[in-house]
N, C-alpha and C positions, 0 to 999 in steps of 0.2 A: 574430293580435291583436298589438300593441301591449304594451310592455313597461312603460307607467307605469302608476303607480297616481292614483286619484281621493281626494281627502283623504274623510275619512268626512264631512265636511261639505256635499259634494258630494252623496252618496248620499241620494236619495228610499229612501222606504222601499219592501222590495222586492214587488213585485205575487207573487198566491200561482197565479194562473191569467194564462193567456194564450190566449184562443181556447179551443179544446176543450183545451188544454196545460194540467197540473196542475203547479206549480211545485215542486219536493222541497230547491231550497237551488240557491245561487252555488257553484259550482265554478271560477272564473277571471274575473276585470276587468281589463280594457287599456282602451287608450286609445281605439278602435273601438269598444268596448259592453261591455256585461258578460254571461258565459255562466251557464245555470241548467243542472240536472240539469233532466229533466223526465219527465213521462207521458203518454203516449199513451193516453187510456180506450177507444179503442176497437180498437185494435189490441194495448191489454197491453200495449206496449215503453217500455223507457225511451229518452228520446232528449238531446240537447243543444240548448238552445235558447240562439240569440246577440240577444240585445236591445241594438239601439243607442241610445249613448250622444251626445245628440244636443246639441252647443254652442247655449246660450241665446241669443246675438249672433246665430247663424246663420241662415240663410236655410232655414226646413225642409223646403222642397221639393227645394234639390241638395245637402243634405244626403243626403235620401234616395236621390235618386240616384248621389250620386258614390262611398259604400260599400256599404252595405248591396244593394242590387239588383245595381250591379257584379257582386258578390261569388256573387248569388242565379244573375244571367245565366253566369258564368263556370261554376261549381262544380256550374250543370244539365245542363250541355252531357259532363259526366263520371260515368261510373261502372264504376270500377277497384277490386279490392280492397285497392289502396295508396293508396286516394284516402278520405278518411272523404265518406262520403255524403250530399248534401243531396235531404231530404226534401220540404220547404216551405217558404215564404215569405208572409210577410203583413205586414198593419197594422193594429194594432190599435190603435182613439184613439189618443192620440201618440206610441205604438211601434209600430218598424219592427223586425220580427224574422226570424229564420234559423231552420227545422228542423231540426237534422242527425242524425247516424249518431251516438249515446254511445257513446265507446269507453272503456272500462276499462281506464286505466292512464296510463301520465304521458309528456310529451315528455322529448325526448333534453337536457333543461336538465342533469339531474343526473348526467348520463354529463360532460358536457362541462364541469364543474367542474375548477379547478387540483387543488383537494386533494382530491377526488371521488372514487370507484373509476373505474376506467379497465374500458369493456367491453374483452371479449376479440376478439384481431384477430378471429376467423372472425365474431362476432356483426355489426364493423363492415364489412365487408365484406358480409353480408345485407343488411344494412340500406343499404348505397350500392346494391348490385342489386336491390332491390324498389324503391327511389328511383327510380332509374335508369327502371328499368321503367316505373312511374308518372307519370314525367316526360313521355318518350318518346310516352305515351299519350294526354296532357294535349297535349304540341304537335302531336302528328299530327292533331289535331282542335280547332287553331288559338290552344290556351290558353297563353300563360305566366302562369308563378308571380309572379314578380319579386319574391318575398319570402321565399324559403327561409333559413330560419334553425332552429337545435334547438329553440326554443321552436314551430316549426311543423310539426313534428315527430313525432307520438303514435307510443305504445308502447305495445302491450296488453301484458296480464300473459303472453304466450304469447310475447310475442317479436316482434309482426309490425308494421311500421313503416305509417305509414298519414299520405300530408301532407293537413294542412288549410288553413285561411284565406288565401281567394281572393279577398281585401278590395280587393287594389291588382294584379289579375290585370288582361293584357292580351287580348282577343279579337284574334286578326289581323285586319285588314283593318277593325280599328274598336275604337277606343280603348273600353276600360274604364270613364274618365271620362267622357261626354259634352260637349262643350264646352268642355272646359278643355282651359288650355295643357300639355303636357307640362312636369314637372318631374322634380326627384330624388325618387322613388319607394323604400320599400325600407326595410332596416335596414342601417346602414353599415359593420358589419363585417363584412356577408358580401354586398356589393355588388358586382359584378362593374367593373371600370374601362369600361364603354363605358356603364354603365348609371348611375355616374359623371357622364360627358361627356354625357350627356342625347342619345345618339343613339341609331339603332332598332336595336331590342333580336333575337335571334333566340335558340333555344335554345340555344347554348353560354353565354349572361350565367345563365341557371338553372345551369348544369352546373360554372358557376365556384363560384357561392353554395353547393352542395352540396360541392362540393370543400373548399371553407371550411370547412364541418359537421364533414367527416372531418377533417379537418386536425384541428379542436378535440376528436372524440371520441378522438385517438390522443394529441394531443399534451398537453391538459386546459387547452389555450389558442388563439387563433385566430392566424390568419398575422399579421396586422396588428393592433399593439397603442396607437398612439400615443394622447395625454392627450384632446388633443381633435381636432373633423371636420376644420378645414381642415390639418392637417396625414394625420388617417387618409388622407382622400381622397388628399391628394398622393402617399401611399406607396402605397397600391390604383392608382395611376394609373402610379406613376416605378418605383419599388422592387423588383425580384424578389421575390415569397413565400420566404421561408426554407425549406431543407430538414428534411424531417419526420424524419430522420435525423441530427440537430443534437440533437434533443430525445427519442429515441427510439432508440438507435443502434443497439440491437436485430431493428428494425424491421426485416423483407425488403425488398430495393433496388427489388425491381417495386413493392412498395406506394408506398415514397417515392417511385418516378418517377412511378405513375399519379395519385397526388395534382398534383405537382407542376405534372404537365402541363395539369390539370384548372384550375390558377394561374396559368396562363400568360396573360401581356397582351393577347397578340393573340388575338380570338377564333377565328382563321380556323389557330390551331394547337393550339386545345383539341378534345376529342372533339365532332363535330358533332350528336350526337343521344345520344340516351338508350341508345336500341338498339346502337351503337357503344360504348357507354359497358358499359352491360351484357353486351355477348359479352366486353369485353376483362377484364372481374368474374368471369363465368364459368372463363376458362380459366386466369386467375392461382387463384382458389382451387384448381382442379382441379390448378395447378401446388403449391400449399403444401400440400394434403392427400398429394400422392405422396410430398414430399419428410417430410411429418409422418409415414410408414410407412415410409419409408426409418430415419427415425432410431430411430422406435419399433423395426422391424426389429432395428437396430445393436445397442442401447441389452437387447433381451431374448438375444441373440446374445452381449454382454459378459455378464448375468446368467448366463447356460448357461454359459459357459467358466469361471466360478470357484467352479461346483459340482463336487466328487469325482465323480458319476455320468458327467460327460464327459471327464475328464483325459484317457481316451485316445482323443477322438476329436477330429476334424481339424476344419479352422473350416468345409468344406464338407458335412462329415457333420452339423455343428450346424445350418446352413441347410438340406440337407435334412430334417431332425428337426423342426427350428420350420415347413418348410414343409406339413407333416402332422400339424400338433397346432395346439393353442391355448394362446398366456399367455393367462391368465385372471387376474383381480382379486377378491379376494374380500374386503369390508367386517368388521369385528368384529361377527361374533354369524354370518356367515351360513355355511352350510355347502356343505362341498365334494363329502360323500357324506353320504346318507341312510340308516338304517337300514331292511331291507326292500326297500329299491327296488331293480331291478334296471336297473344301469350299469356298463358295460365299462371305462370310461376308469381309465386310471392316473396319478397326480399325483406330479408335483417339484415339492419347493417351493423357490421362487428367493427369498423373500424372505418374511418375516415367521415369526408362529407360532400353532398349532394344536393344539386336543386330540383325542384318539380316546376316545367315548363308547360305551358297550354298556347299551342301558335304562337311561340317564341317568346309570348311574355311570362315572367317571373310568379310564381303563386307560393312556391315554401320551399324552406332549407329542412333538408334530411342532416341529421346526427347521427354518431354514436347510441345506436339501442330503438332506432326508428323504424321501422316496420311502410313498404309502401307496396301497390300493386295486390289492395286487398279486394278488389272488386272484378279485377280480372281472371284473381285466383279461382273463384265462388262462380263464377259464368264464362265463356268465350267469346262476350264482346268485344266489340275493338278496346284498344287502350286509347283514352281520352286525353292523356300527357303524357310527356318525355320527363323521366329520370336520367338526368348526366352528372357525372362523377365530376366534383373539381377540386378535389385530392384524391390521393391514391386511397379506394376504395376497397374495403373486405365485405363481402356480403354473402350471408347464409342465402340461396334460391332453392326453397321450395315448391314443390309440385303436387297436386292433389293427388294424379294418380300415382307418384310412388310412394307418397305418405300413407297409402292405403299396405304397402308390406311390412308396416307396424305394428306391433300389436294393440289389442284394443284399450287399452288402460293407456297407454302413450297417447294416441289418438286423442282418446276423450278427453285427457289433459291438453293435449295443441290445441284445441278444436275453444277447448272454453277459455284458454289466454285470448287466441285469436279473435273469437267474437270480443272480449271484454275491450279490445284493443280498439276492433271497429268501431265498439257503440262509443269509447275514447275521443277516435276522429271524426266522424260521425257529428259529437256534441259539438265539439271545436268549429268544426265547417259549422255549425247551425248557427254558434253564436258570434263566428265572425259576420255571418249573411246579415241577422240581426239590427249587428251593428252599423254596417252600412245603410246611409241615409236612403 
């Protein structure tokens, strides 16, 4: 849809049924039609129904053809689960309407805000590969979009990107419009330059307009910002896209190229298909999640080295250690050992603090470089006390049996911290005991 609004002056008042459709309330009006929530009474679902918005001057028979059926021809020929689904089509007295897929939750407008939250790279990066995907699906079976923008965009509450309205979509081999002349089609700041120049279109002009998207969900602004069209256009047309690393510099350099490349003028040097587009999404995340464990890696490897329990061991003996245990993260309130329960692992704690509980009363505070859960490690008795986090906890959990795929000189170095540690707590319990009267 269409990004303007209809003064309320405009607005008939709104029909409460449409067909067997039960009307439940407007959820969005553009300048295409206006959208209802609705109900399906005989299937129980709720659905979205699009009611055009049809100019009184107009002629209401290509009226009805040149959007609304377009839209219905296009958007039938699909069904992907990145595509929101059309249901039906009809007319009812003087409305021509859309059945579709209700999807719960909102487009990418409020991602792509200056002063907005900025989603997180990985999220946009799903969201460009299920694009991608959807895209790819849509041309292989003759459809372009020719209208991708965030407002076209949906988001369920889950995460999963879904494009809709197929108002100004082209069928290959046979205009969208019937009978009319080609013109500039589209929203103009995520136009592709050939689509522009009003020449035929393939799927690289979609793959430019998504590229635009991302551009705007990373940067909270789009490539092309100028006051008004005939100079946007000239810049869509003359201009290089700015790099996304100008505004982001943060940003990894594969993401700013693959944007970039996605900007590119010519179409014959942007990704030619979706699928294309998609492998090369694939193996860049697969490249940022190795390099995101590489740091994590690092980053629990500095925590180990400026605990007392490792001073004397070498930085390869800490990687073999971290490669046989788990940093673990533990929230305030949750616990790291349970009273009762029978669990072997022994914990470092690399960062935060904890108490040790025995039938809910208080016995000791765990720190920074504390060590608990040594007597559970060493046999499979029950656990005698609760360990709970009450800050945000980092703690090494190891396990005797995968401490055993270490080599032996690592070993015997854990092994003789460890005990020196116990006979540590050990003296402490004796001479707290002592001391009680």
């Amino acid at each position: 849809m269409g990004e303007q609004e209809h003064s309320a002056g405009r607005r008939a008042a709104a029909p409460t049924q449409i067909g067997k459709y039960e009307l439940l309330g407007e959820i969005g009006r553009g300048a295409c039609g206006v959208v209802f929530k609705g109900l399906d009474p005989f299937l129980q679902r709720e659905v979205a129904l699009k009611v055009a918005l049809h100019d009184p001057g107009a002629d209401p028979e290509r009226a009805r053809g040149r959007g609304f059926f377009a839209e219905a021809r296009a958007a039938g020929l699909l069904q992907h689960p990145h595509i929101v689904a059309l249901y039906d089509a009809g007319v009812e007295a003087e409305l021509s309407y859309l059945v579709m897929e209700y999807v719960d939750g909102h487009t990418l407008q409020p991602l792509c805000r200056p002063a907005g939250p900025r989603a997180p790279l990985a999220q946009v990066l799903d969201i460009a590969f299920k694009c991608a995907k959807a895209l790819d699906y849509a041309h292989g079976r003759g459809v372009l979009h020719r209208d991708i923008k965030p407002s076209n965009i949906m988001l369920t509450r889950d995460g999963v990107p879904k494009l809709m309205d197929f108002s100004i979509a082209e069928i290959t081999g046979r205009s969208a419009v019937p009978g009319e002349a080609r013109g500039v089609l589209g929203s103009p700041l995520y136009m592709s330059p050939e689509q522009i120049r009003r020449e035929r279109l393939g799927p690289a002009s979609d793959l430019y307009s998504l590229g635009a998207v991302l551009f705007q969900l990373l940067a909270g602004v789009p490539p092309f910002q100028e006051p008004d069209i005939p100079r946007l256009f000239r810049a869509i047309r003359h201009t290089p896209a700015p790099r996304l690393r100008e505004f982001k510099p943060e940003l990894p350099a594969a993401v700013s190229e693959l944007v970039e490349r996605l900007l590119l003028k010519d179409p014959a040097q942007r990704f030619q298909s979706g699928r294309e587009l998609a492998s090369t999404l694939s193996r860049l995340f697969d490249r940022l999640r190795a390099t995101d464990r590489q740091v994590s890696r690092r980053e629990s490897h500095d925590s180990l080295r400026r605990l007392r329990f490792f001073s004397a061991f070498s930085d390869e003996e800490i990687d073999e250690i971290l490669g046989a245990s788990q940093m673990v993260t533990y929230s305030p309130g949750e616990a790291l050992i349970r009273e009762g329960e029978i669990d072997t692992a022994f914990f470092i704690m690399a960062l935060g603090r904890a108490e040790i509980r025995k039938r809910g009363k208080l016995l000791h505070l765990l720190d920074k470089g504390d060590c608990v859960g040594e007597i559970g490690f060493l046999s499979t008795h029950k656990r005698t006390a609760t360990v709970i986090a009450t800050t945000r906890v980092l703690a090494l959990k190891v396990n005797a049996s995968r401490l055993e795929q270490t080599t032996r000189d690592c070993q015997l170095r854990f092994y003789k911290v460890f005990a020196e540690t116990l006979i540590y707590r050990l003296s402490i319990a004796s001479a707290r005991l002592s001391a009680q009267p």
